[in-house]
N, C-alpha and C positions, 0 to 999 in steps of 0.2 A: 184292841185289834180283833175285829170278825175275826173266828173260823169258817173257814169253808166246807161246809159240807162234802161229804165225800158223793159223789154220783150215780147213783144208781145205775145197775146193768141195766140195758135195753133188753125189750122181750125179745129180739132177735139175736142178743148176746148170751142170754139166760139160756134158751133154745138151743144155740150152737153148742155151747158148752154142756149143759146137756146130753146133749147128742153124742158130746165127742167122749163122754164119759162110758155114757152106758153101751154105743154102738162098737167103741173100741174093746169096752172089758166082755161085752156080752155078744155082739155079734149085731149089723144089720139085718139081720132075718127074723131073728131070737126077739126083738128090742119093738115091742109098740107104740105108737103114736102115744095114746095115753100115758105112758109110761114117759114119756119125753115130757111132756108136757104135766103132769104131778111133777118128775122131779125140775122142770125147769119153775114150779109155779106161776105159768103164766094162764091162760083162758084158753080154749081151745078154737078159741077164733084168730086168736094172734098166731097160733101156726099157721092155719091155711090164709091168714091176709100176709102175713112173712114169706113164705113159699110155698105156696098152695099146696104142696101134697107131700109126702113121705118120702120120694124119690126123688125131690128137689131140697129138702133136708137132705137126707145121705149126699147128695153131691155138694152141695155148701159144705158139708162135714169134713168131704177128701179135701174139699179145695181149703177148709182149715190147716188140714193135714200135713196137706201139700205146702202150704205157706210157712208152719213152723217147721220141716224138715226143710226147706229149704233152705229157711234160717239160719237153724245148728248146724247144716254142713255148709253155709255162705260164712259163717262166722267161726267156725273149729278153719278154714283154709285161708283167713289170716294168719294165721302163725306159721304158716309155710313162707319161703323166698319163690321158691322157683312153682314152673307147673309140674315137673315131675315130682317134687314133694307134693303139690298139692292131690297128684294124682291117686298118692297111700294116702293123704289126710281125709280124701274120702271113706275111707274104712277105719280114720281113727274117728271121726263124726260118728261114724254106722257102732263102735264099740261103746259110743257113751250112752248113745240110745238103747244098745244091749242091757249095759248094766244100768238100766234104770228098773228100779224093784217093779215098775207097773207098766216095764215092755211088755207085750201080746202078740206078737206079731205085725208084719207087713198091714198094716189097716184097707192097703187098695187090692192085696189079696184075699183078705178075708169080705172085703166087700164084694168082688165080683163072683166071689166063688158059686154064688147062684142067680147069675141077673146074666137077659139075654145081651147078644151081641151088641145091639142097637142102642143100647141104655146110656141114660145119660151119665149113671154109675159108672160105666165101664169108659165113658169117654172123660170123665176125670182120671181115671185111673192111667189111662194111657196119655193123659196131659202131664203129670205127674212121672211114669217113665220117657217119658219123650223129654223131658228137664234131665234128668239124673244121665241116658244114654248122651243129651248134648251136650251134660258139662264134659261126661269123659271124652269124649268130640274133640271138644275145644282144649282141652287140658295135654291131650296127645298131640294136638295139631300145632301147639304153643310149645309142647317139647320139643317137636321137631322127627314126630314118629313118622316112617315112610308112609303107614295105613292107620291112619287114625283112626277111622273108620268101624274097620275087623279089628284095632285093638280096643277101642271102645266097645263092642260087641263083648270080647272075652271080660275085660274087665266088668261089665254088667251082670254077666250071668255068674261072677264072683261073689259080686256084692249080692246079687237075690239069691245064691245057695247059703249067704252069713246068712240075711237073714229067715232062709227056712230054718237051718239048722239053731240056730239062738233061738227059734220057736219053740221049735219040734222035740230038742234033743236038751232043752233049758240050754243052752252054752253061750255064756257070755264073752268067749274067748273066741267066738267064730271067726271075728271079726277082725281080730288079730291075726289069723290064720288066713283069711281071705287076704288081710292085707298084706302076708307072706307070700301067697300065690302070686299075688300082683305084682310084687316087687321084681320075682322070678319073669314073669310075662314081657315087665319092663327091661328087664337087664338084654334079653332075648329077641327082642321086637329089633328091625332094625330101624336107622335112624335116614330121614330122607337124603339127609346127605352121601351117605353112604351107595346111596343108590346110582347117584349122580357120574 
């Protein structure tokens, strides 16, 4: 019986991962092209024929970013029944990612923290909360919250003080704590029937 060789990464895979190592633990500003490219070992032609520039990496990067968070909290909110469970399982997603020993913070905050308005940086970033503000959208709206809307709103600015605070302050319990807040917000909010 052949064995199969196992596949080697693509230089666009080598690159990304790369990328997502050093710009996550060290910063997109901090982090040089060369420095992507030694550790990815590929050619420095294969970055700019892969995305031509350094600002087209960093957004391939969020939009990795974006892809695997979307993941762990698409797949931590199977194990809920209803929406309104799913709506604390978001912050039990947001606590696994705390307790990972090589959390660093919010990556779409640390990236735009110096890139202008118009950046393609910042418009991943905002592709990325415009996801996370319409799952809790749809998650309220499936509960059957009067304003899903404004309770989506509070419930976001929940989730980004976890994760300032799991940054800023190391606390892997933020998250926990947010998702007490939340619970509170939920029990509180009224319900559109209610209105009726």
């Amino acid at each position: 019986m052949a064995t199969v060789a196992a596949k080697k990464p693509s230089a666009r895979e080598r690159l990304l991962e790369a990328a997502n190592e050093l710009f996550y633990n060290e910063g997109v500003q901090t982090v040089g092209i060369d420095r992507v490219i030694e550790h990815a070992g590929v050619a420095k032609a294969s970055l700019y024929n892969t995305f031509g520039s350094k600002e087209e990496l960093i957004t391939a990067y969020l939009d990795l970013r974006n892809a695997r968070i979307k993941d762990r909290i698409t797949h931590t909110l199977t194990r809920f029944r209803t929406p309104r469970e799913q709506l604390l399982g978001v912050f039990d997603a947001q606590g696994e990612m705390f307790t990972d020993p090589r959390y660093n913070g919010c990556p779409f905050v640390r990236a735009t923290a110096e890139v202008p308005e118009d950046s393609r940086i910042r418009r991943a970033a905002e592709k990325y909360r415009a996801w996370v503000r319409g799952l809790f959208t749809d998650l309220a709206t499936r509960s059957g919250y009067a304003d899903p809307e404004g309770l989506a709103r509070r419930l976001h600015l929940l989730y980004d003080g976890a994760q300032q605070s799991a940054r800023m302050d190391r606390d892997p319990s933020a998250a926990a704590t947010a998702r007490a807040a939340a619970s509170v917000l939920l029990d509180a909010a009224p319900l559109a029937s209610a209105r009726a």
